[in-house]
N, CA, C and O atoms as CSV, one atom per row, in Angstrom:
chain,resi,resn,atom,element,x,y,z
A,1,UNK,N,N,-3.274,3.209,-2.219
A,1,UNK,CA,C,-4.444,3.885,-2.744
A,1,UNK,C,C,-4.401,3.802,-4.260
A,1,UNK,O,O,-3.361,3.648,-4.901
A,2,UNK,N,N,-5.743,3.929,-4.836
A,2,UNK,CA,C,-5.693,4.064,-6.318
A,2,UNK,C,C,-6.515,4.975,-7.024
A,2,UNK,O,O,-7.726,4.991,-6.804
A,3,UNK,N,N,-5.971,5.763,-7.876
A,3,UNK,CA,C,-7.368,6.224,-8.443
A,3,UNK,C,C,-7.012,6.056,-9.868
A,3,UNK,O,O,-5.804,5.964,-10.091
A,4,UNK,N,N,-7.855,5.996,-10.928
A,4,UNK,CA,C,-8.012,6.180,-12.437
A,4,UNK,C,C,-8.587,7.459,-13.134
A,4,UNK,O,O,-9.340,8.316,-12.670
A,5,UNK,N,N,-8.240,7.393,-13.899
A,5,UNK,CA,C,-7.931,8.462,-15.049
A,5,UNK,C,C,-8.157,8.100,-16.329
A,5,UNK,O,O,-7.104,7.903,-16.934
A,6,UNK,N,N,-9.525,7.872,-17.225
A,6,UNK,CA,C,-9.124,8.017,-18.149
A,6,UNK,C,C,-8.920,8.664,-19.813
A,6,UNK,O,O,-8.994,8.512,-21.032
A,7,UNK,N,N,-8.663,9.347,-18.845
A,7,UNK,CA,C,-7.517,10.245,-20.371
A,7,UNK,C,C,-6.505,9.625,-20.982
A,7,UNK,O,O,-5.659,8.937,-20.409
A,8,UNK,N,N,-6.562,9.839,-22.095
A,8,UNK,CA,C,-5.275,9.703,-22.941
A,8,UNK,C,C,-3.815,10.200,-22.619
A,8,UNK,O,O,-3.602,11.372,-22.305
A,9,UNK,N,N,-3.151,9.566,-22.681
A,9,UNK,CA,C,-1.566,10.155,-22.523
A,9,UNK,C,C,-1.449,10.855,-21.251
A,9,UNK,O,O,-2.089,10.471,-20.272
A,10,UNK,N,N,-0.511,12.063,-21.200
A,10,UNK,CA,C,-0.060,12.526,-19.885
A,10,UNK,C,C,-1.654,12.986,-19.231
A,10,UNK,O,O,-1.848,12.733,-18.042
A,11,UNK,N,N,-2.480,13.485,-19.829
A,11,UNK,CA,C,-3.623,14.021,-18.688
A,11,UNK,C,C,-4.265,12.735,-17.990
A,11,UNK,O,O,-4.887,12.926,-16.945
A,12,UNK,N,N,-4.144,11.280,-18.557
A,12,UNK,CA,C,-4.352,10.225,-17.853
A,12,UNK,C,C,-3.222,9.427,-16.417
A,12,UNK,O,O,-3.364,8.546,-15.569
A,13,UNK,N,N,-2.197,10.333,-16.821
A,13,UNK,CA,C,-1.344,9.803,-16.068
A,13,UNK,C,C,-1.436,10.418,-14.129
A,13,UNK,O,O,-1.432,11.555,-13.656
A,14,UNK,N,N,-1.477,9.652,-13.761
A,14,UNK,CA,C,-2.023,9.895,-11.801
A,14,UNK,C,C,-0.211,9.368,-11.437
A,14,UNK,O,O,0.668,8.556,-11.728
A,15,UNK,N,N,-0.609,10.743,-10.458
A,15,UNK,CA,C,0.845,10.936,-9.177
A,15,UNK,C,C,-0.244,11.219,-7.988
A,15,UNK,O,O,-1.170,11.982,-7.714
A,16,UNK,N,N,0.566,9.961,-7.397
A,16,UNK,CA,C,0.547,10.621,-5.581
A,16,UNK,C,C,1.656,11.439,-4.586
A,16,UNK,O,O,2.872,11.611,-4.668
A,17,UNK,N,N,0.856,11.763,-3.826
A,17,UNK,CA,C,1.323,12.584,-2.885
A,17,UNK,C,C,1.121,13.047,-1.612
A,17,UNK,O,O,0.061,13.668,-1.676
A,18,UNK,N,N,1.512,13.093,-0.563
A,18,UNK,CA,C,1.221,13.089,1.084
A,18,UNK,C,C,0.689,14.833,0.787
A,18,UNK,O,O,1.403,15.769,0.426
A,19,UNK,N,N,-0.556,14.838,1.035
A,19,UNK,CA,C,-1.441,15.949,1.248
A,19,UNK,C,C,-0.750,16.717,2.483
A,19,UNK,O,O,0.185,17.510,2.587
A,20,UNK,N,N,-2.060,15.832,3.763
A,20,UNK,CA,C,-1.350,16.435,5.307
A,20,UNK,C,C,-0.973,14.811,5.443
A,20,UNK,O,O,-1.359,13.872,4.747
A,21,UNK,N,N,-0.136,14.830,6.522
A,21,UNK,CA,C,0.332,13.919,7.535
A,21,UNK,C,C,0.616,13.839,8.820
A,21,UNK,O,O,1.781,13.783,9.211
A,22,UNK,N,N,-0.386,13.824,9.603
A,22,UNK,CA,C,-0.207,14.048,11.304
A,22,UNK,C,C,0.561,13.609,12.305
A,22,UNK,O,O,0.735,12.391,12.260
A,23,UNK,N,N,1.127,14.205,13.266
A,23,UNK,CA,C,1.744,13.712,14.203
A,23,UNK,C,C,3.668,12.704,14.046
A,23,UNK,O,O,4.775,13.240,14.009
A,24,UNK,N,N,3.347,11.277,13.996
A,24,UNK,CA,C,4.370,10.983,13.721
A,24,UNK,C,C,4.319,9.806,12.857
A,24,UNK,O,O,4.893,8.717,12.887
A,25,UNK,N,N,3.398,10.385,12.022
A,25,UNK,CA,C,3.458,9.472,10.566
A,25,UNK,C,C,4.437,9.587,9.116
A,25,UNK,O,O,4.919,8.992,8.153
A,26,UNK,N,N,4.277,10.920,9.872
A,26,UNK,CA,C,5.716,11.222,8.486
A,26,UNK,C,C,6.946,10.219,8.852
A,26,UNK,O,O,7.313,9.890,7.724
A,27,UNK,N,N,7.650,9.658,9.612
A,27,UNK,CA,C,8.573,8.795,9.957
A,27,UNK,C,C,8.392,7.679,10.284
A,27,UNK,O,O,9.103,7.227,11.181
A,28,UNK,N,N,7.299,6.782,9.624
A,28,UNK,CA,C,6.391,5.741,9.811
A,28,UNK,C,C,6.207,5.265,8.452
A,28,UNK,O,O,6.642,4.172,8.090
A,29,UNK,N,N,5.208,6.512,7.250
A,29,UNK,CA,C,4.876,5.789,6.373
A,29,UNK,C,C,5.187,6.382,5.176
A,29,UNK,O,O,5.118,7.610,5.119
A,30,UNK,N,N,5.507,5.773,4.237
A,30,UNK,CA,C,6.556,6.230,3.068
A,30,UNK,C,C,5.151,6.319,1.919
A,30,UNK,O,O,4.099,5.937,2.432
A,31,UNK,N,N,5.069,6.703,0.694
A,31,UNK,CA,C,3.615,6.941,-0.303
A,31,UNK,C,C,4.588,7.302,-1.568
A,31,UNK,O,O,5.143,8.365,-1.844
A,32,UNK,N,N,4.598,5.707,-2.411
A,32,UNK,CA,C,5.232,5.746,-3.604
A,32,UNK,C,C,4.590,7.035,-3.931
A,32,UNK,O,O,3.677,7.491,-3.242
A,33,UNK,N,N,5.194,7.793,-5.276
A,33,UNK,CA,C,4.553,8.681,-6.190
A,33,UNK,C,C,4.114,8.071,-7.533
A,33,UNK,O,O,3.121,8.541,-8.089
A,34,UNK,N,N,4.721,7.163,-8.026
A,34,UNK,CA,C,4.097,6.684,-8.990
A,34,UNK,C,C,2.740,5.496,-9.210
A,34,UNK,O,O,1.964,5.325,-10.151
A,35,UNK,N,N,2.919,4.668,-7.601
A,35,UNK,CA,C,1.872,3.906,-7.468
A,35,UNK,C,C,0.819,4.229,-6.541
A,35,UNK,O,O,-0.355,3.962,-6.798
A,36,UNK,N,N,1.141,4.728,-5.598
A,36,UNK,CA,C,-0.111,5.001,-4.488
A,36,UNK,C,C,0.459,4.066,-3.730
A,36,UNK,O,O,0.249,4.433,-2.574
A,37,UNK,N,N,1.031,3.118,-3.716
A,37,UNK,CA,C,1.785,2.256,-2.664
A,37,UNK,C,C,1.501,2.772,-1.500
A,37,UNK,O,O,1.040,3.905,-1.637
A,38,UNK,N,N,1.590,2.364,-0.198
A,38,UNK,CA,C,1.893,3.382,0.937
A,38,UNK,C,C,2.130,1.873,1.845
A,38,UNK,O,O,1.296,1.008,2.112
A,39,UNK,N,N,4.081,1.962,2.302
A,39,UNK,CA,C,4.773,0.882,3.302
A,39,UNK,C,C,5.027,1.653,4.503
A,39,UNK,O,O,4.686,2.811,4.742
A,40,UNK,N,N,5.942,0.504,5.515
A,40,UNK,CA,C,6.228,1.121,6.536
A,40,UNK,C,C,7.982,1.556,6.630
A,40,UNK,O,O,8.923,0.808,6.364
A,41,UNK,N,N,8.018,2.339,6.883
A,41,UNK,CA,C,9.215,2.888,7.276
A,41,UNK,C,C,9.950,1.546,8.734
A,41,UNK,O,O,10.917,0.785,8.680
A,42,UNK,N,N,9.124,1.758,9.642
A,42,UNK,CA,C,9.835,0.494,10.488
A,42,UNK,C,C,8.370,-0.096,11.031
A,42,UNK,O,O,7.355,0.193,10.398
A,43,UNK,N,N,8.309,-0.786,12.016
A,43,UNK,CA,C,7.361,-1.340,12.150
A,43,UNK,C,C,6.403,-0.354,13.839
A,43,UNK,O,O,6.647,0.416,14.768
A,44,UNK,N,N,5.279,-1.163,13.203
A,44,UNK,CA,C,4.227,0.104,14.370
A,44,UNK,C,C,4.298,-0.435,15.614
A,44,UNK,O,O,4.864,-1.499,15.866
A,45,UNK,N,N,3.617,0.420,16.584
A,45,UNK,CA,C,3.893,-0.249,17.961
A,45,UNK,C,C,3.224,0.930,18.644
A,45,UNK,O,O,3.396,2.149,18.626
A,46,UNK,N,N,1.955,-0.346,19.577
A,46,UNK,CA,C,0.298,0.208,19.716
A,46,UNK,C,C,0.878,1.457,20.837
A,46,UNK,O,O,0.360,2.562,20.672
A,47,UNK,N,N,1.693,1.358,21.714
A,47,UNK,CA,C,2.600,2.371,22.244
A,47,UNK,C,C,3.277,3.550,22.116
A,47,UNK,O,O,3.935,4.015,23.047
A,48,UNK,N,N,3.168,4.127,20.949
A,48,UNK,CA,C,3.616,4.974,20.261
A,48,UNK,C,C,2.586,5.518,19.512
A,48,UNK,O,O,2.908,6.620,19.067
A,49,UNK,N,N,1.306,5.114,19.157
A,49,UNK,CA,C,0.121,5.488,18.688
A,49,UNK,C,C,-0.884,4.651,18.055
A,49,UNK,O,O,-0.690,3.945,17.065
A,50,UNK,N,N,-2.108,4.795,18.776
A,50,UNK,CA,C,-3.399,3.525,18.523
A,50,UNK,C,C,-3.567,3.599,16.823
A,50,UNK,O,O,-3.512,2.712,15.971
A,51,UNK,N,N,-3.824,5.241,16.720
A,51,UNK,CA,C,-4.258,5.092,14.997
A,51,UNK,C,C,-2.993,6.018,14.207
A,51,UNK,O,O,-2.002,6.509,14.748
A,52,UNK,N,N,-3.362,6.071,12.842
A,52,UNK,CA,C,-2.761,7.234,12.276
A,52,UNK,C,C,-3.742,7.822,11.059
A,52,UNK,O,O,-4.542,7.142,10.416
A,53,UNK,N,N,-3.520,9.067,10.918
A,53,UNK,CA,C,-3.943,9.000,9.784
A,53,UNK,C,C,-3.081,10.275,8.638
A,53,UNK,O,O,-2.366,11.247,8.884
A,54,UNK,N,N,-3.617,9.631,7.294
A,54,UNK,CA,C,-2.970,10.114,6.005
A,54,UNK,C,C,-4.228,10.981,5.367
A,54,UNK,O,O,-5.389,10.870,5.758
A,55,UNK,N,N,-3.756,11.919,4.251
A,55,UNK,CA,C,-4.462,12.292,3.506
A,55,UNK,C,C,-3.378,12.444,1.793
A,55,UNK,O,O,-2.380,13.086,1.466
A,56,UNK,N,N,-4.378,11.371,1.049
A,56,UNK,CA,C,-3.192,11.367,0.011
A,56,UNK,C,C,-3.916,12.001,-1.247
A,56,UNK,O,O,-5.097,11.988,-1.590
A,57,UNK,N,N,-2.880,12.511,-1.760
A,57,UNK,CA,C,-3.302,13.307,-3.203
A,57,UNK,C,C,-2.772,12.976,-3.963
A,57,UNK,O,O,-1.574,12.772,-4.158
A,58,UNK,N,N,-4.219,12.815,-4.876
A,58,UNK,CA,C,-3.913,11.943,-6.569
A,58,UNK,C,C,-3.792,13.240,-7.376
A,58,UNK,O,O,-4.317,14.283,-6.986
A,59,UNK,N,N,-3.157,13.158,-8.399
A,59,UNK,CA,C,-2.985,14.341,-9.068
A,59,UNK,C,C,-3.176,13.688,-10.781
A,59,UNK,O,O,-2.667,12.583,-10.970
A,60,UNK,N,N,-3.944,14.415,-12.065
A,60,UNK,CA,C,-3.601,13.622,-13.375
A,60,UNK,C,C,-2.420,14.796,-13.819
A,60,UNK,O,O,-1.993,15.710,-13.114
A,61,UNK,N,N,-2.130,14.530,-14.913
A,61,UNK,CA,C,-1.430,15.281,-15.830
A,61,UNK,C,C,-1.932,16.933,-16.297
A,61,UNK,O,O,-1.360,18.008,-16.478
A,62,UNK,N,N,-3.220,16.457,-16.359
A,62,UNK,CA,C,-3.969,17.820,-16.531
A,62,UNK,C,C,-3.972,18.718,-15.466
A,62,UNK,O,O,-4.286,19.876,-15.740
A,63,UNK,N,N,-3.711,18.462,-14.384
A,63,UNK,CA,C,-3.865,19.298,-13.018
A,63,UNK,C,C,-4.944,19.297,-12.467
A,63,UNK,O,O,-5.320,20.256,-11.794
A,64,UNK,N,N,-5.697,18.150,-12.656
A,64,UNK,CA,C,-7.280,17.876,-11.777
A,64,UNK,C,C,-6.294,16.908,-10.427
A,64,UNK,O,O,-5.360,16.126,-10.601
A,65,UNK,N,N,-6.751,17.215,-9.521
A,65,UNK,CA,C,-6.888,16.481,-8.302
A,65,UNK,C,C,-8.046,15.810,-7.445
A,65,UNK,O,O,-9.251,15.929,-7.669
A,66,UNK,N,N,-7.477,15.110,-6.460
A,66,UNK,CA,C,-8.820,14.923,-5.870
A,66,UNK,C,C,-7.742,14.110,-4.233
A,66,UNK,O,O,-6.570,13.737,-4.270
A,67,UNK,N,N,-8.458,14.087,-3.317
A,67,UNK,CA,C,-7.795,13.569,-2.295
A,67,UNK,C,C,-8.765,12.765,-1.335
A,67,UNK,O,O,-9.979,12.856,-1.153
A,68,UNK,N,N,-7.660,11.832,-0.712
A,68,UNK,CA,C,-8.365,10.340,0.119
A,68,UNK,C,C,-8.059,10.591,1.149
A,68,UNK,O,O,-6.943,11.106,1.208
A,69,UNK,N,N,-8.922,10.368,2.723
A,69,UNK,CA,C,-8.570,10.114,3.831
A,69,UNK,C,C,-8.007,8.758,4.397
A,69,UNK,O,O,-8.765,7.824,4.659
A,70,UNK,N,N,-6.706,8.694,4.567
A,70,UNK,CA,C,-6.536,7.166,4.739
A,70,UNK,C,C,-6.247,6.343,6.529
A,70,UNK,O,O,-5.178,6.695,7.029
A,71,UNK,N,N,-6.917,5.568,7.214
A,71,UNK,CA,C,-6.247,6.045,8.511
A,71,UNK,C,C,-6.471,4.485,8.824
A,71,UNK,O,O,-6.113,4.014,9.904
């Protein structure tokens, strides 16, 4: 995920962060904090669950947020 910011200095600066995370995604999918990245922990398998979903939170320096549904 990405979002922008632009402010100057730290109030421009964006952190992510796992908002909610359902079911058994927390042991599935990992969500850099500094990039928005989001890998897999091991690999998926349609057997264990069709979808998933994330909700990730961007945060700036200033303490504005805003959050993405990701699934």
């Amino acid at each position: 995920v990405t979002a922008t910011d632009l402010d100057d200095g730290i109030n421009g600066d964006v952190k992510y962060s796992l908002k909610t995370i359902k079911g058994k995604s927390s042991k599935i999918f990992h969500l850099r904090a500094q990039t928005g990245g989001i890998t897999l922990l091991h690999s998926l398998d349609f057997e264990e669950g069709e979808s998933y979903e994330l909700e990730v939170q961007a945060r700036d320096g200033g303490g504005l947020s805003d959050i993405a549904k990701v699934m």
